[in-house]
C-alpha positions as a LaTeX table, in Angstrom:
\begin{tabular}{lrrr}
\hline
Residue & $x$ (\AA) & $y$ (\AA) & $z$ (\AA) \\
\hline
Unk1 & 0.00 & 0.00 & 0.00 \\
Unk2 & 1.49 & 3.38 & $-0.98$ \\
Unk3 & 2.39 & 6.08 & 1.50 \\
Unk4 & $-0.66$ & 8.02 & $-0.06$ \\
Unk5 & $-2.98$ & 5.48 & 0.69 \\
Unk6 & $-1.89$ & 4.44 & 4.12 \\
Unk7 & $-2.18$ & 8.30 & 5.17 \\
Unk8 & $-5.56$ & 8.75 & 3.83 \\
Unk9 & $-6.60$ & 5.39 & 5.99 \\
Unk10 & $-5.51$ & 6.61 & 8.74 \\
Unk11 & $-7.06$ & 9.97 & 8.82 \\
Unk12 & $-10.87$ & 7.97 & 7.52 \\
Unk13 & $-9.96$ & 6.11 & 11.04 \\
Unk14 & $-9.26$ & 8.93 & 13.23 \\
Unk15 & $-11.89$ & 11.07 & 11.68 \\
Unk16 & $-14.65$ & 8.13 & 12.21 \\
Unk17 & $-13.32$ & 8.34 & 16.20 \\
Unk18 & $-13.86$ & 11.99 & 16.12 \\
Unk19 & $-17.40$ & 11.79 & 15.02 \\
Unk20 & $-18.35$ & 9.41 & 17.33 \\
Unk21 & $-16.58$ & 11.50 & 20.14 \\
Unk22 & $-18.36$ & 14.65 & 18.75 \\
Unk23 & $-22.17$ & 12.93 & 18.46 \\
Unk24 & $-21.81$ & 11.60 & 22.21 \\
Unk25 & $-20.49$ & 15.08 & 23.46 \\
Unk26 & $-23.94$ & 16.86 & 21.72 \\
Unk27 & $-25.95$ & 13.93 & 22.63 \\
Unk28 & $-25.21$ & 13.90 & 26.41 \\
Unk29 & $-26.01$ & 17.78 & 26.21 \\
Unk30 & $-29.07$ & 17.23 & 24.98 \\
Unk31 & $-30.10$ & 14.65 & 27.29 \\
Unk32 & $-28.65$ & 17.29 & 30.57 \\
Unk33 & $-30.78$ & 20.45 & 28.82 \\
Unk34 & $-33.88$ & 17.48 & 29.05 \\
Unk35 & $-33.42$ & 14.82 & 31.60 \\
Unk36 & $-36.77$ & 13.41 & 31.45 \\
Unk37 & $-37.98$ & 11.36 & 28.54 \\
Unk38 & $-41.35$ & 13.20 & 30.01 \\
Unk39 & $-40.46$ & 16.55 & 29.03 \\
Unk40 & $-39.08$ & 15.89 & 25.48 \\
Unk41 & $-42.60$ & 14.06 & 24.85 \\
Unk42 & $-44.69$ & 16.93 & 26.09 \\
Unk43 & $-42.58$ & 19.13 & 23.67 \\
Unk44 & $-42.82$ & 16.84 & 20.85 \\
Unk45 & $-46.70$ & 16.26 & 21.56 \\
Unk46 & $-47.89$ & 19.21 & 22.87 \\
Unk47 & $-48.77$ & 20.67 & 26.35 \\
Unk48 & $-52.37$ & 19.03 & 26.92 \\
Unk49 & $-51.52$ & 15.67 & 26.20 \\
Unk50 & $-52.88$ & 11.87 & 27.67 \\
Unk51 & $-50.61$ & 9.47 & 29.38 \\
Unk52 & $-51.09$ & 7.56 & 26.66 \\
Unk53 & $-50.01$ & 9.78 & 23.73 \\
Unk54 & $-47.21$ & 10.31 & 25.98 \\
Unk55 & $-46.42$ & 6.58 & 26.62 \\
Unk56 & $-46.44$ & 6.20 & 22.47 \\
Unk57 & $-44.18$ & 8.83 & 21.85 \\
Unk58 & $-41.91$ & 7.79 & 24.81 \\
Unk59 & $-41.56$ & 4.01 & 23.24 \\
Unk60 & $-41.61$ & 5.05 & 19.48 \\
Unk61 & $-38.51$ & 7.31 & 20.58 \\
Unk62 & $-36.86$ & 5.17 & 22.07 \\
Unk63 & $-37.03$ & 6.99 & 25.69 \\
Unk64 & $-37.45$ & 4.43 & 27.65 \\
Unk65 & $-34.81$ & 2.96 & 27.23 \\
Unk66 & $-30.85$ & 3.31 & 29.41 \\
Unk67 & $-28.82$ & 6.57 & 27.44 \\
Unk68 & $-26.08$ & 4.03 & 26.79 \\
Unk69 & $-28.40$ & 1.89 & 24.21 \\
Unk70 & $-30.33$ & 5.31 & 22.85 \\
Unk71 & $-26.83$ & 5.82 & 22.00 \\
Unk72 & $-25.96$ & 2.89 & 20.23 \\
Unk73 & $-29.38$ & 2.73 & 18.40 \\
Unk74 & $-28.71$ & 6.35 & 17.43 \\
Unk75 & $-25.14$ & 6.19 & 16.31 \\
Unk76 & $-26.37$ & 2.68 & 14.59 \\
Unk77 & $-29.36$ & 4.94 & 12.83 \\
Unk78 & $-26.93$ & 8.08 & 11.75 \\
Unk79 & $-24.14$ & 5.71 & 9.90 \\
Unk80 & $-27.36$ & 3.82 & 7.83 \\
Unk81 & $-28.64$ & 7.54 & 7.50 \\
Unk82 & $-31.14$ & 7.79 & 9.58 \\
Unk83 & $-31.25$ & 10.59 & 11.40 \\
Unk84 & $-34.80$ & 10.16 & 12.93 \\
Unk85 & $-38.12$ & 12.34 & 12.47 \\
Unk86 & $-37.83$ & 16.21 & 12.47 \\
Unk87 & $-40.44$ & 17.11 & 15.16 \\
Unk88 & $-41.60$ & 19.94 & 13.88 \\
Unk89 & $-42.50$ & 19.35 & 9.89 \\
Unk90 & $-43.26$ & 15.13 & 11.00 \\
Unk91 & $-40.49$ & 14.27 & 8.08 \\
Unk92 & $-37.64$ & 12.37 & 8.29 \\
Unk93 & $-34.75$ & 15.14 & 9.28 \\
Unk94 & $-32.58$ & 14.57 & 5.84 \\
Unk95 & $-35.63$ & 15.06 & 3.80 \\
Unk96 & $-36.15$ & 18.31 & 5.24 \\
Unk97 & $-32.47$ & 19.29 & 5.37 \\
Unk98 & $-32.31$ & 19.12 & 1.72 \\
Unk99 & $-35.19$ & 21.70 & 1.78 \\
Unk100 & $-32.79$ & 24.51 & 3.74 \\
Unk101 & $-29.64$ & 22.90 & 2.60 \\
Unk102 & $-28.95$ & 24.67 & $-0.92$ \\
Unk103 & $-29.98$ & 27.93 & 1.13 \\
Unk104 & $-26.99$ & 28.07 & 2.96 \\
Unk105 & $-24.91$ & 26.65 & 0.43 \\
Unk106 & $-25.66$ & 29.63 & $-1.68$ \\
Unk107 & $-24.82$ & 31.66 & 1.41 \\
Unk108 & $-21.64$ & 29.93 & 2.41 \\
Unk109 & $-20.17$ & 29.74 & $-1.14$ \\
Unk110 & $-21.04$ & 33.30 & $-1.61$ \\
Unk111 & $-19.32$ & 34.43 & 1.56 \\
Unk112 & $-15.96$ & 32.00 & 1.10 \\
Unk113 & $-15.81$ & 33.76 & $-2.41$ \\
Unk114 & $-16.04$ & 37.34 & $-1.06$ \\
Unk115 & $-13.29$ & 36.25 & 1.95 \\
Unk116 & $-11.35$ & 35.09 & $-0.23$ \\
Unk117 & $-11.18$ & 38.07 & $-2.70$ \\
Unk118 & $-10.80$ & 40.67 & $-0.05$ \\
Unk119 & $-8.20$ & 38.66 & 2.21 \\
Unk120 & $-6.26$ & 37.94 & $-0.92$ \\
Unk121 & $-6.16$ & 41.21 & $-2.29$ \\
Unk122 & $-5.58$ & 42.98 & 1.73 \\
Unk123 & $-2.92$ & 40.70 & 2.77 \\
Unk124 & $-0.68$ & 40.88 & $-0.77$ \\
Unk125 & $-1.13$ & 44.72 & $-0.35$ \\
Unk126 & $-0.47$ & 44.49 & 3.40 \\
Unk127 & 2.76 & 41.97 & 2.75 \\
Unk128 & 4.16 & 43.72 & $-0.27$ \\
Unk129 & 3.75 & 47.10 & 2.39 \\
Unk130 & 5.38 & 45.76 & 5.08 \\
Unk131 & 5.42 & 48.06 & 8.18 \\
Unk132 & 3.91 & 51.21 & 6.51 \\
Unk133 & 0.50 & 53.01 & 7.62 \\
Unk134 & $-0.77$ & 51.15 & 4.90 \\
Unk135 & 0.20 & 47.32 & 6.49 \\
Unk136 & $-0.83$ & 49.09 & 10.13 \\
Unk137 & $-4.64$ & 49.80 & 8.53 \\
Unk138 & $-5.09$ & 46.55 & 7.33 \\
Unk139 & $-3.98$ & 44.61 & 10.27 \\
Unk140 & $-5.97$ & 46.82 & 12.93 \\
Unk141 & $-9.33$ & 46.23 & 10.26 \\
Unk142 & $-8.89$ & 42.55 & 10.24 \\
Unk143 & $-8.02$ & 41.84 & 13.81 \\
Unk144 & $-11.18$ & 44.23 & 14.73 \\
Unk145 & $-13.58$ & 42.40 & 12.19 \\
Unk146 & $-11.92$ & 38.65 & 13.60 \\
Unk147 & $-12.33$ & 39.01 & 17.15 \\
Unk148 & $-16.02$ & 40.83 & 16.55 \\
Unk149 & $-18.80$ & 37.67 & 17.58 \\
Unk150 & $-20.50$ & 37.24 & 14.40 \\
Unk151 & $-23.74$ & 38.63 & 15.52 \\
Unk152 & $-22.38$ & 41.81 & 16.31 \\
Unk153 & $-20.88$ & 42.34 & 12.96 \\
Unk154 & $-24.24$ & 40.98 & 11.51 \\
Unk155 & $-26.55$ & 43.09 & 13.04 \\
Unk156 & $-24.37$ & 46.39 & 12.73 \\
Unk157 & $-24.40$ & 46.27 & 8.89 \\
Unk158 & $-27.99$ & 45.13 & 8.80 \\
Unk159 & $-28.78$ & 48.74 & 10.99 \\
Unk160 & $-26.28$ & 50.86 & 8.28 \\
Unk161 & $-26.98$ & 49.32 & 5.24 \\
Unk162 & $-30.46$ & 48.12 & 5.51 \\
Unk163 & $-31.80$ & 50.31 & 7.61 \\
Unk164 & $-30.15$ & 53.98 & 8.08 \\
Unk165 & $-29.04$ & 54.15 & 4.18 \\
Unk166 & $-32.43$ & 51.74 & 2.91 \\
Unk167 & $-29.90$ & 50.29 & 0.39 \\
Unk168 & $-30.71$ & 46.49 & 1.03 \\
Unk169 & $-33.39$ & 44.31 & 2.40 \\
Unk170 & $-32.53$ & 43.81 & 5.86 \\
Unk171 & $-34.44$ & 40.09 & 5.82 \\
Unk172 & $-35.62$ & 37.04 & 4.33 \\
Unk173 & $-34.40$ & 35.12 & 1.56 \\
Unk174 & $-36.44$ & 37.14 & $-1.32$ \\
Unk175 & $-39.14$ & 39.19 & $-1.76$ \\
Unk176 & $-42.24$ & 37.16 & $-1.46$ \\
Unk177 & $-44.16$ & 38.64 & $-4.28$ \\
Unk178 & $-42.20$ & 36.26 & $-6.39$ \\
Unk179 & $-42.75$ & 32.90 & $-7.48$ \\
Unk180 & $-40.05$ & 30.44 & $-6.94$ \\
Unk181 & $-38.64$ & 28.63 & $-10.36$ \\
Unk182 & $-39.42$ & 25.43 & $-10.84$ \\
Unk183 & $-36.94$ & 22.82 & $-9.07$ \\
Unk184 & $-34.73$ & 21.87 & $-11.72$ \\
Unk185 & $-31.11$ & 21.21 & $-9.59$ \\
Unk186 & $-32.84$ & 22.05 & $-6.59$ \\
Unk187 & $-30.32$ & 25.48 & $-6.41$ \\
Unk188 & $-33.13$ & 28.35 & $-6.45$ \\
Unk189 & $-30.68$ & 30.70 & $-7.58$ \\
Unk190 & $-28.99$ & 28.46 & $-10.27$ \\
Unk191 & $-32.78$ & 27.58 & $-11.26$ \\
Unk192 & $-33.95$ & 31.07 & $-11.68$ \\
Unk193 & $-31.32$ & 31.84 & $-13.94$ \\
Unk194 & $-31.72$ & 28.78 & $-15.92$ \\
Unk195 & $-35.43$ & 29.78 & $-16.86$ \\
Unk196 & $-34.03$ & 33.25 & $-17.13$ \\
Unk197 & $-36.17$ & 34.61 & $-14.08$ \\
Unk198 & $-34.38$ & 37.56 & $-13.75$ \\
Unk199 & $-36.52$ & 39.33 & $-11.15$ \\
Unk200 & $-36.63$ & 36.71 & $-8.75$ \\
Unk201 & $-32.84$ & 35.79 & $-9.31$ \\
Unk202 & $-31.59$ & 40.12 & $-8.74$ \\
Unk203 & $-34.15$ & 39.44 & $-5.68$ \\
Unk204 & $-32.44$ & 36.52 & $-4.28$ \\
Unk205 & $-29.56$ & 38.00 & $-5.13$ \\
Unk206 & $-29.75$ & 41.38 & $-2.68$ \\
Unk207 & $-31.42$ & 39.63 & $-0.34$ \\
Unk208 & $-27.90$ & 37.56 & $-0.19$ \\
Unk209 & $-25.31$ & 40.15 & $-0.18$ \\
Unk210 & $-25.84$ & 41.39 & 3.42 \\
Unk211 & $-25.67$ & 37.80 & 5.41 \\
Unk212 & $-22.81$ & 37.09 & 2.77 \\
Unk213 & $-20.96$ & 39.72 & 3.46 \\
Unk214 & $-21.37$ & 39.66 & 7.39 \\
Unk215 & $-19.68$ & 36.10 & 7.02 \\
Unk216 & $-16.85$ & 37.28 & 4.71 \\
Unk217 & $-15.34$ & 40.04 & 7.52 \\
Unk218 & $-15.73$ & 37.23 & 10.24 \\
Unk219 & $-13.23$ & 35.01 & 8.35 \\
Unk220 & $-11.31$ & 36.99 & 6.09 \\
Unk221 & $-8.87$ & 38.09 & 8.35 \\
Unk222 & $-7.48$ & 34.56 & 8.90 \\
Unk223 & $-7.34$ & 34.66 & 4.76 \\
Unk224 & $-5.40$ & 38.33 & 4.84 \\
Unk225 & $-2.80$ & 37.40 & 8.10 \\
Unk226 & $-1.78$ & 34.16 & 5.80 \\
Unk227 & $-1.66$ & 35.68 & 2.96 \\
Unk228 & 0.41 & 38.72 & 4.50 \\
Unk229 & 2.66 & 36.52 & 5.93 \\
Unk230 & 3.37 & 34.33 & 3.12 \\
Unk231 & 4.02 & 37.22 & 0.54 \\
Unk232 & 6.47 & 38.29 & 2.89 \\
Unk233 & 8.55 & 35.12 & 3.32 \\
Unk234 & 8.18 & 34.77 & $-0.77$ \\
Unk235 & 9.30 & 38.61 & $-1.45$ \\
Unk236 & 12.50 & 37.59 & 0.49 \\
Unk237 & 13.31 & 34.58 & $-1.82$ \\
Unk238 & 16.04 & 34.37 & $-4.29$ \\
Unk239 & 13.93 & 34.92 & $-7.80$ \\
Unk240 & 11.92 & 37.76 & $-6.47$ \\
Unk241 & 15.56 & 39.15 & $-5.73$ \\
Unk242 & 16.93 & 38.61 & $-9.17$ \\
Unk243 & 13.48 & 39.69 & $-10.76$ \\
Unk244 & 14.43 & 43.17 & $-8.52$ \\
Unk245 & 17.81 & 42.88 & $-9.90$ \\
Unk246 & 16.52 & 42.60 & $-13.70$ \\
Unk247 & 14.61 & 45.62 & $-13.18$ \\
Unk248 & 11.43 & 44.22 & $-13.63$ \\
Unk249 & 8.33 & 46.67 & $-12.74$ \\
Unk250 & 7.46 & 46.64 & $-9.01$ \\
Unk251 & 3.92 & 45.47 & $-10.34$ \\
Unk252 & 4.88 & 42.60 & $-12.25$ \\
Unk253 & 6.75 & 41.23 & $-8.94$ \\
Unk254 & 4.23 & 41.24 & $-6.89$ \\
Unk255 & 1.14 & 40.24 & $-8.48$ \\
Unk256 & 2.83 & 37.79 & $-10.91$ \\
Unk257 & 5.41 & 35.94 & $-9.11$ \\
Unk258 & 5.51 & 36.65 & $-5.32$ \\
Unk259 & 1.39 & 36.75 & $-5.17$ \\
Unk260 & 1.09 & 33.46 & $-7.19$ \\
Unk261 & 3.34 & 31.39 & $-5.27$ \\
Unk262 & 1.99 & 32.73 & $-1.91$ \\
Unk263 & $-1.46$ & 31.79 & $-2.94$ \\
Unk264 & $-0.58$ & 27.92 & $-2.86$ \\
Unk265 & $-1.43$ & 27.71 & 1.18 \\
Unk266 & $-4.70$ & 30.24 & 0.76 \\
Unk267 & $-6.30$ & 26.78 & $-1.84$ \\
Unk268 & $-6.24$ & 24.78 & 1.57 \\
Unk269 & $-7.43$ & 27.69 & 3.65 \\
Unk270 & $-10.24$ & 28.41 & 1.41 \\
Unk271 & $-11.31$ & 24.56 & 2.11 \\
Unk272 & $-11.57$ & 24.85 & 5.60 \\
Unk273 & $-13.11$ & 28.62 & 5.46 \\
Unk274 & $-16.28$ & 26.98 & 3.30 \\
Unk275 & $-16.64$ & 24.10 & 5.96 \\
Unk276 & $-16.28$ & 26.28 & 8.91 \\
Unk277 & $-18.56$ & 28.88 & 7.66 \\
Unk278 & $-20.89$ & 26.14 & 7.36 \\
Unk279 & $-21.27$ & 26.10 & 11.14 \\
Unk280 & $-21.08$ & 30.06 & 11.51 \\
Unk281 & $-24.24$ & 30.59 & 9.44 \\
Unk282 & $-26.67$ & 29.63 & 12.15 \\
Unk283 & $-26.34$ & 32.77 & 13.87 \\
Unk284 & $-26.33$ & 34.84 & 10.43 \\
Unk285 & $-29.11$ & 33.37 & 9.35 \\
Unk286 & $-31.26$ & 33.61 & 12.03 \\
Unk287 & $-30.43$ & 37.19 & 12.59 \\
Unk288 & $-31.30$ & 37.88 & 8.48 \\
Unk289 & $-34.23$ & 35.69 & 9.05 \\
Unk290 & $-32.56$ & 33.64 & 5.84 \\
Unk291 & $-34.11$ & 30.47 & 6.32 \\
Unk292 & $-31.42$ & 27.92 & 5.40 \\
Unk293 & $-29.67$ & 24.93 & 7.78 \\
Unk294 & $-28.33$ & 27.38 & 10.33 \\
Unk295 & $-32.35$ & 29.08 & 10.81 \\
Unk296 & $-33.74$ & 25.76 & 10.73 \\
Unk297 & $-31.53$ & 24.62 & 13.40 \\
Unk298 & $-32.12$ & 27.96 & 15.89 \\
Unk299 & $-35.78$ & 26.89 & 15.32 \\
Unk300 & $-34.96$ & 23.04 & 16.45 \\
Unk301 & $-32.80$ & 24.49 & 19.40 \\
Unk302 & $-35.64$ & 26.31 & 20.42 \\
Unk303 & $-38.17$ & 23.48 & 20.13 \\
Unk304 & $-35.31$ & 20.66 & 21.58 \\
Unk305 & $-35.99$ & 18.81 & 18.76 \\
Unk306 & $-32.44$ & 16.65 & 18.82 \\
Unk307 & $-33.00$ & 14.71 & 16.07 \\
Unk308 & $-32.89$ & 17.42 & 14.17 \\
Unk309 & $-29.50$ & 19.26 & 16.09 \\
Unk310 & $-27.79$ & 16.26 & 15.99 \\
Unk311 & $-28.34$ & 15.62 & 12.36 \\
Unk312 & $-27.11$ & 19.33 & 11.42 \\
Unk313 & $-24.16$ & 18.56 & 14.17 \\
Unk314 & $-23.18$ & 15.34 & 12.20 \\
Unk315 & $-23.33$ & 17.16 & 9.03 \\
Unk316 & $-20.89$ & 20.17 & 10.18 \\
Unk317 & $-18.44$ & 17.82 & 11.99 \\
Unk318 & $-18.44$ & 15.33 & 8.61 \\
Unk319 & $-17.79$ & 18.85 & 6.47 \\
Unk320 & $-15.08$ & 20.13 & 8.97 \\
Unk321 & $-13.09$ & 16.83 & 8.91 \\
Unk322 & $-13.53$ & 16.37 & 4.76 \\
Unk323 & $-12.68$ & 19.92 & 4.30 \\
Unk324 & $-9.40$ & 19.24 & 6.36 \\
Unk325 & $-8.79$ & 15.58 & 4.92 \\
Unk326 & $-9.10$ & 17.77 & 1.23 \\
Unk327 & $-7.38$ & 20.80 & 2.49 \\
Unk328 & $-4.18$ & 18.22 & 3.41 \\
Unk329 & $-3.70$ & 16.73 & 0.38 \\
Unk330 & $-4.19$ & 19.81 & $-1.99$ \\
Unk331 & $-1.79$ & 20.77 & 0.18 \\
Unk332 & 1.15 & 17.81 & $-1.18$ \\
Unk333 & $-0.36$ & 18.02 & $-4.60$ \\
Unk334 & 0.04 & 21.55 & $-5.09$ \\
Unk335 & 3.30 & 21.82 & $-3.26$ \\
Unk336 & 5.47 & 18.54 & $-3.96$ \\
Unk337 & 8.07 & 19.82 & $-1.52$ \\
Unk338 & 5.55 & 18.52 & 1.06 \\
Unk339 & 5.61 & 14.94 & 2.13 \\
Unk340 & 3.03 & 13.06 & 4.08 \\
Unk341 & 4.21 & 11.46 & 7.06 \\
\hline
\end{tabular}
């Protein structure tokens, strides 16, 4: 078996461990926040319920039952895909994550794409600047926007841009006088444009910018500090010296040979950035009332409806730990210097 193959075994194996670590962690949280099979039924069934209807759901559930085997039926359920019943719309829980799902992958590739362009373009200024007011600016902007809680940053350009300057809908997903498209992949936005329903697609469209954008200055700055950093180790290299020496334009050496060899970490970064992001929408979207995964989950929060958190938990913790399986071995294809260990 090749190096390759034995490394990418390995990580399947430890990542497995780390899901099963992470679904016990949320579902022994779950089971503290609602000790009594009792009080999950009267949630699930309503207030002014019968011992009966309570017995029924108490048995169908599985609540009757030691935590230790809930937890094997449950991790047994989740790895044949499974997830349970969502309490709230009576489906099973993936048939009504693929409702929100595309939702917030709109919103998450959207964001990763605008972090990406302005952390790129901020940290080659800010490393091919190096300790002038101009570097100074761009480190004090990113640090402020990174250690801002998302909310904060959310709701402060939904009150400026949505609401002082009127400039963007502060809400929703689009404006409901429209008619959806017709589901043709399931991506609203990709299907709007498709049947060239231009209206609803600029709709969608401005309705997206705003929770987009709040999730681009959370996790750009991570984007711009790397990228800062690594034009600065490449600008001291030996060809960027002899491109100096040639009397090459200034331009030319940073944009065409230092920038593209300092963009070979930022592939991986933009990997975890999308998976991550994944997670960081639930507060976005509930404050933008965008109803994708991360709304749908507030709502289940709410509601303790934990088939429903722990199948958007699995679902984040699977994305975080492909996104960094990926992110590693663009890494040693991209760079060959790199060697897997």
């Amino acid at each position: 078996m090749s190096s390759m193959a034995v490394y990418v075994t390995r990580r399947i194996i430890n990542m497995l461990i780390t899901l099963l670590l992470l679904i016990a962690i949320v579902f022994t949280l779950i089971h503290v926040l609602a000790p009594s099979p009792y009080a999950l039924a009267r949630i699930w069934v309503g207030a002014r319920v019968t011992q009966q209807a309570l017995q029924a759901v108490i048995k169908a559930y599985g609540l009757d039952k030691p935590l230790y085997i809930q937890f094997v039926n449950y991790v047994a359920d989740v790895f044949t895909g499974n997830f349970g019943v969502d309490t709230m719309f009576k489906k099973p829980v993936l048939e009504v994550m693929a409702m929100y799902l595309p939702y917030t992958l709109q919103l998450v590739l959207s964001s990763t794409v605008v972090a990406l362009i302005i952390g790129i373009f901020t940290g080659a200024v800010a490393g091919a600047k190096k300790d002038t007011s101009t570097d100074y600016a761009i480190r004090i902007t990113y640090l402020v926007t990174w250690s801002m809680p998302p909310f904060l940053v959310a709701i402060l350009l939904q009150l400026l841009i949505a609401y002082y300057l009127g400039l963007l809908p502060a809400t929703g997903i689009v404006n409901p006088i429209y008619t959806p498209p017709k589901p043709i992949t399931g991506w609203p936005l990709l299907d709007a444009a498709i049947e060239h329903d231009w209206p609803y697609f600029v709709s969608m469209i401005r309705h997206l910018i705003l929770p987009a954008t709040s999730l681009a200055l959370v996790s750009f700055g991570l984007i711009t500090r790397l990228m800062r950093n690594t034009m600065i180790d490449v600008i001291n290299k030996d060809y960027i010296r002899t491109a100096i020496m040639k009397g090459l334009p200034d331009r030319s050496i940073i944009y065409k040979h230092a920038m593209r060899n300092a963009l070979i970490p930022i592939v991986t970064i933009a990997v975890l950035a999308f998976a991550t992001s994944i997670a960081g929408a639930v507060v976005i979207e509930d404050i933008f009332q965008y109803h994708g995964m991360g709304w749908f989950t507030t709502q289940a929060l709410f509601n303790l409806d934990y088939p429903t958190i722990l199948g958007f938990t699995f679902i984040v913790g699977i994305s975080i730990m492909v996104a960094n399986l990926v992110a590693d071995l663009l890494y040693a294809v991209i760079d060959p210097r790199i060697r897997l260990e």
